[in-house]
Each structure stands twice: as structure tokens, then as C-alpha cells.
C-alpha positions as CSV (number, residue, x, y, z in Angstrom):
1,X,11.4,21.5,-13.2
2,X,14.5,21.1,-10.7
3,X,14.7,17.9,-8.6
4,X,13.9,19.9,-5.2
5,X,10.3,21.0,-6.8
6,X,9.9,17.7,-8.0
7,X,10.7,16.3,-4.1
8,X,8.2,19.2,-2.9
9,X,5.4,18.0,-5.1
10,X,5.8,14.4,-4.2
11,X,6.3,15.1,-0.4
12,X,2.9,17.2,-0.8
13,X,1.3,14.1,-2.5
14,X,2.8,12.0,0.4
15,X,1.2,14.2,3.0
16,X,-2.1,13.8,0.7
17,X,-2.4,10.2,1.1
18,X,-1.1,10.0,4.9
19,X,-4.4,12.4,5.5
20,X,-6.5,10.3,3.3
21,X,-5.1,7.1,5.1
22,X,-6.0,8.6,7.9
23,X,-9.9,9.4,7.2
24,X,-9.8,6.0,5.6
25,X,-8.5,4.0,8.7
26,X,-9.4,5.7,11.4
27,X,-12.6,7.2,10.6
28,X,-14.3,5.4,8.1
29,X,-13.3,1.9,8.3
30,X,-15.0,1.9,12.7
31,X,-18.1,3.0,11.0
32,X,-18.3,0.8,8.1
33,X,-17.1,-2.1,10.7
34,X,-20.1,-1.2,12.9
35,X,-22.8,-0.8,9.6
36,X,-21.4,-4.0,8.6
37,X,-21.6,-6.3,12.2
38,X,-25.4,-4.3,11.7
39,X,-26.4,-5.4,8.6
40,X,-24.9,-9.2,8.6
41,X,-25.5,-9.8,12.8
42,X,-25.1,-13.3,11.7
43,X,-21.0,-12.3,11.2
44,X,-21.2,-9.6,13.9
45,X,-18.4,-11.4,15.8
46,X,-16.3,-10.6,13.0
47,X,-16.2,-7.0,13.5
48,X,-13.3,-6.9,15.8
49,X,-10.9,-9.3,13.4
50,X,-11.8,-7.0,10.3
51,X,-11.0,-3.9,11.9
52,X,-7.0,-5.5,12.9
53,X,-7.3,-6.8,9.3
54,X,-8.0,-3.2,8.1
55,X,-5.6,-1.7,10.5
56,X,-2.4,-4.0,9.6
57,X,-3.3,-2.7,5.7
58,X,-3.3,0.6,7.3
59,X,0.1,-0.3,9.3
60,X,1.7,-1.3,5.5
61,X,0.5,1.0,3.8
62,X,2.1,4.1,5.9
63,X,5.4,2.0,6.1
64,X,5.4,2.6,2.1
65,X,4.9,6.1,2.6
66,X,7.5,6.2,5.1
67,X,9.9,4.6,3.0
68,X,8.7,7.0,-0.2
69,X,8.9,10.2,2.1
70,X,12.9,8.5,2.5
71,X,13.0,8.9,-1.3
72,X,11.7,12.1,-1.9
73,X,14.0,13.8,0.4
74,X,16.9,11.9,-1.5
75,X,15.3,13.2,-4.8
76,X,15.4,16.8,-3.0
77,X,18.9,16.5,-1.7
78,X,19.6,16.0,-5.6
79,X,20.7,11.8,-4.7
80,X,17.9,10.5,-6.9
81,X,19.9,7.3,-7.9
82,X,21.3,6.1,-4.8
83,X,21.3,2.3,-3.3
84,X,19.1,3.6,-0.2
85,X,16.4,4.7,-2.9
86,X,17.0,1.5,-4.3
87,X,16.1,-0.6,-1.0
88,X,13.4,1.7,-0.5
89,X,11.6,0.5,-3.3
90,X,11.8,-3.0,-2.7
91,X,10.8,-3.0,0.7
92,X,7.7,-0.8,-1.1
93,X,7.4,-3.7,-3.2
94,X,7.6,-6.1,-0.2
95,X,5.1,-4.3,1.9
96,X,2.3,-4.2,-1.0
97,X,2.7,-7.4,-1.5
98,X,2.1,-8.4,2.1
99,X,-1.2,-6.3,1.9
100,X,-2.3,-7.9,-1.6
101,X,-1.9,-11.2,-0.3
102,X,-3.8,-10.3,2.9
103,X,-6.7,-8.9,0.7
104,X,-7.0,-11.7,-1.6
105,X,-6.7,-14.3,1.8
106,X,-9.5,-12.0,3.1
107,X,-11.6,-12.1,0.0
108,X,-10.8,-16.0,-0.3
109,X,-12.5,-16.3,3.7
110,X,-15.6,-14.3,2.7
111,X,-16.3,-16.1,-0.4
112,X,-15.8,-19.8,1.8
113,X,-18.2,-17.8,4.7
114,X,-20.8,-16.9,1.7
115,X,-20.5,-20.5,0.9
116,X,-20.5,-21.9,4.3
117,X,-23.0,-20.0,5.6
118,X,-25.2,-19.7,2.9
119,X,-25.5,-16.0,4.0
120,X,-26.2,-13.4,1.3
121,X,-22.8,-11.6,1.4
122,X,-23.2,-8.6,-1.4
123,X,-20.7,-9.8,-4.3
124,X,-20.0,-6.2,-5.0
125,X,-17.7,-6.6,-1.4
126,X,-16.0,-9.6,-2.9
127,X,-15.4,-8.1,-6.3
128,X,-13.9,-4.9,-4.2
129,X,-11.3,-6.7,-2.8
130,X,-10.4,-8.0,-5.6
131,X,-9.9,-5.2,-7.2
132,X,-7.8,-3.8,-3.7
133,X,-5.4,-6.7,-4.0
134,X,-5.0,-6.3,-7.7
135,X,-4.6,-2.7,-6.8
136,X,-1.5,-3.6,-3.8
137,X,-0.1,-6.1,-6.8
138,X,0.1,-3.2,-9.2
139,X,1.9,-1.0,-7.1
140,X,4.1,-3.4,-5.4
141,X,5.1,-5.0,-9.4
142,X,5.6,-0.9,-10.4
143,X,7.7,-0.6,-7.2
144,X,9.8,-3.8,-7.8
145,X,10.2,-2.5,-11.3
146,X,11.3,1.5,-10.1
147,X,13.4,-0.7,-7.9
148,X,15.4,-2.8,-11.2
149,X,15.5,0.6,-12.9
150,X,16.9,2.5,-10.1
151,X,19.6,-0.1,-9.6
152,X,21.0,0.0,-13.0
153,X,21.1,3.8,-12.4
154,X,22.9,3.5,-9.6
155,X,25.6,1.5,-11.5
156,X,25.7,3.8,-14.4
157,X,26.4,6.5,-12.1
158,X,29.2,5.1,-9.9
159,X,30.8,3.9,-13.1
160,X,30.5,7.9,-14.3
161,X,31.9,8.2,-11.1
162,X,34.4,6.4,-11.3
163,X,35.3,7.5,-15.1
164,X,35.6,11.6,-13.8
């Protein structure tokens, strides 16, 4: 498969999970704010601060597929291993980490509220985020890697480059 049907595909998958982001942020997450402040009225004054929490996620998460749309137009242009793709990643990296530490802070502050409150928090929320900042980790650790890898491309190429 050539590199510019490679870029289309990932630009489509791109496009996928802006779409998805934005039945995820924008739709769904109001709702399950409201259910939520419903179902626990005790933490209903938490509604507000959840939904900024969910929305800076949001906010990082489409600045990573901002920066990946960036790499798959390099990948179409046929510049696969350059140092912009390179940066790309690690800011990738940087902004996944950002969101795995905020959902592992936020699951932290539930768990000390379950405690604190004595309120019956369902653990299956608790074990979700968990699994949503291992998630962010995941990515961001594949990201730094794609980033190390793409670097020692890079270097390989100028020095075939430079050898021509």
C-alpha cells in the first residue's frame, strides 16, 4: 500500500475519533453529569467541576489528534521520518500524560470522597478510571516510543542523505 493510502486511512481514522470525541464530550458526558448530580445529590455540587474536568480531557485529547492529523499529512506528502513528526509525537506523549495524571488525581479525589463521606460511590466508577488513566499512559508510553523510533529514522535518513 503507498504512503498516501496509508495517510488517507489514518486521516479517516482521525476524523473517526474527532466524531466520536465529539458524541463523547459534548453529548454524553452533560447527560451522564446530570444522571450523576441525580443519583449522588449529596455530590451534586460537583457536577459543574466534573464537566471542566471532562472537558480539559476532551481539550487534550483533540490537541493529540491535531498533532496526529500534522503527521498523517507528512506521511501523505511521502516525509514520514522527519523531525516535525518527531515533535509531534512527544508533545502526543506529553498531552496523554497530562490527561492520565488528571484521571488518576480524579479517581484519587473520588476514592478520599467515598471515604470521607462514607457515601456509596459505585467502585465500578473508580475501577473505570483506572482503567482511563492506564489507558492515557499506554498511549502516551507508545507515543514516546514512536517518538525514539522516529528519531533514529530521521538520523538514518539525513546520513543517507548526506551519503547520495
Amino acid at each position: 500500500m503507498k504512503q498516501h493510502n496509508v495517510a488517507k486511512w489514518l486521516k479517516a481514522a482521525c476524523i473517526g475519533a474527532a466524531v466520536l470525541g465529539i458524541l463523547v464530550f459534548a453529548v454524553e458526558a452533560p447527560i451522564l453529569a446530570r444522571v450523576s448530580a441525580l443519583a449522588f445529590p449529596r455530590f451534586a455540587g460537583l457536577r459543574v467541576p466534573a464537566l471542566v474536568w471532562i472537558w480539559g480531557i476532551g481539550v487534550l485529547c483533540y490537541l493529540s489528534l491535531w498533532r496526529f492529523w500534522g503527521v498523517c499529512v507528512r506521511i501523505g506528502e511521502d516525509r514520514s521520518f522527519s523531525p516535525e513528526n518527531v515533535a509531534a509525537m512527544k508533545h502526543i506523549a506529553n498531552y496523554l500524560r497530562i490527561a492520565a495524571g488528571m484521571t488518576a488525581a480524579l479517581a484519587l479525589l473520588l476514592y478520599g470522597l467515598k471515604l470521607w463521606a462514607g457515601a456509596n460511590l459505585a467502585r465500578g466508577n473508580l475501577w473505570l478510571l483506572a482503567l482511563l488513566a492506564c489507558f492515557f499512559a499506554g498511549v502516551a508510553l507508545l507515543s514516546q516510543a514512536l517518538s525514539l523510533l522516529l528519531n533514529k529514522a530521521v538520523i538514518l535518513q539525513q546520513d543517507q542523505d548526506l551519503t547520495i
